[in-house]
MARMAR-945791 format. One record per residue: x, y, z of N, C-alpha, C in turn; residue in one letter. Coordinates in steps of 0.05 Angstrom, whole numbers, plus 32768, in hexadecimal, padded with zeros to 4 digits. Layout:
BEGIN
XYZXYZXYZa;...
***
This chain:
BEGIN
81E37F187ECE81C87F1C7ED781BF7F387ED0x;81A57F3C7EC6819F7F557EBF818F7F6B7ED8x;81957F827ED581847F8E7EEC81627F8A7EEAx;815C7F7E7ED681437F707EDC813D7F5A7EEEx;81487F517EE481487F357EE981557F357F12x;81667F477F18816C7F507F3781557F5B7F3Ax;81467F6C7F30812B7F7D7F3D811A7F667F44x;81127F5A7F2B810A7F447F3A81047F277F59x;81207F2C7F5481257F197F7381307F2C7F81x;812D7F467F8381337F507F9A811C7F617FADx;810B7F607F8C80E67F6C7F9D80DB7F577FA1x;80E47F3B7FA780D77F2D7FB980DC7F2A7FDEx;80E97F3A7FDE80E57F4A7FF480D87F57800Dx;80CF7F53801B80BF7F66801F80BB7F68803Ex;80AE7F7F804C80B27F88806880927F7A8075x;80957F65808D807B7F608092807A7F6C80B1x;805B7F7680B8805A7F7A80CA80467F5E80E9x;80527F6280F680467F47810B80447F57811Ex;80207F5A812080167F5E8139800D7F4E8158x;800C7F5481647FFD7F3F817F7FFB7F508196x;7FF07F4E81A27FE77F5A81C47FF87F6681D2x;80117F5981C7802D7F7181D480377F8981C9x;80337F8581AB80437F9B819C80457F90817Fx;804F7F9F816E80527F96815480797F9C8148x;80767F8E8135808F7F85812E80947F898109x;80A37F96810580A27F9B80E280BD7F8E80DFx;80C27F7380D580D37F6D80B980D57F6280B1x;80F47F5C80A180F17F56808080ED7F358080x;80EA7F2F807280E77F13806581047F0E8065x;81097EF3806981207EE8806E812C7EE18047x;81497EE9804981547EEB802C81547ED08020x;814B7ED28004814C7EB77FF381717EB77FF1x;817A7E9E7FEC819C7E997FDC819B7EB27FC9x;818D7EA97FB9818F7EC07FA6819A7EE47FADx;81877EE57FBA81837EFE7FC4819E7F0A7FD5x;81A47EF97FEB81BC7EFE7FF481D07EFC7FEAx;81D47EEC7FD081EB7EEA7FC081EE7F0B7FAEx;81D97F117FA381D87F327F9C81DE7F3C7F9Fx;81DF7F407FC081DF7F4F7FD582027F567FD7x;82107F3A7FDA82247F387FE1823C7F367FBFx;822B7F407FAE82447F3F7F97823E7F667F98x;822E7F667F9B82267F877F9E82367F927FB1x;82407F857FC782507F9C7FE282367F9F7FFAx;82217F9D7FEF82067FA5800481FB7F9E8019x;81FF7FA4802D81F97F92804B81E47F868046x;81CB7F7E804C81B57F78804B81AC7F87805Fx;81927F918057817B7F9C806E81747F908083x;81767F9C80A081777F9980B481587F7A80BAx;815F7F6E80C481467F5180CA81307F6980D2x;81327F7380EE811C7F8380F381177FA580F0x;81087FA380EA810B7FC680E280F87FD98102x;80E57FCA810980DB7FDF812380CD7FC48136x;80CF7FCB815380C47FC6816480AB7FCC8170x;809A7FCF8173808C7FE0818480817FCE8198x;807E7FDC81B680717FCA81C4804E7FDA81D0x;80457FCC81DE802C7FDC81E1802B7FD68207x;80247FF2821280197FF0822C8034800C822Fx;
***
């Protein structure tokens, strides 16, 4: 597999944020096969599910 071809499915990716009345919530998009398989011939944990909490009040 070429490091293109990994850039590729690995910038599909990406950090979402979910707001609502309580607080907001930033993360990642849940890993394709692909992606975790990468991950795991690499040695590389995967990025944490959530990256921040916030609550409001």
């Amino acid at each position: 597999m070429t490091w293109d071809r990994i850039r590729r499915i690995m910038e599909r990716m990406y950090v979402v944020e979910v707001e609502t009345r309580e607080g907001r919530i930033l993360q990642r998009t849940e890993l394709s096969p692909e992606q975790s398989k990468i991950l795991k011939r690499l040695d590389i944990l995967p990025p944490p599910k959530v990256y921040q909490i916030e609550t409001k009040g």
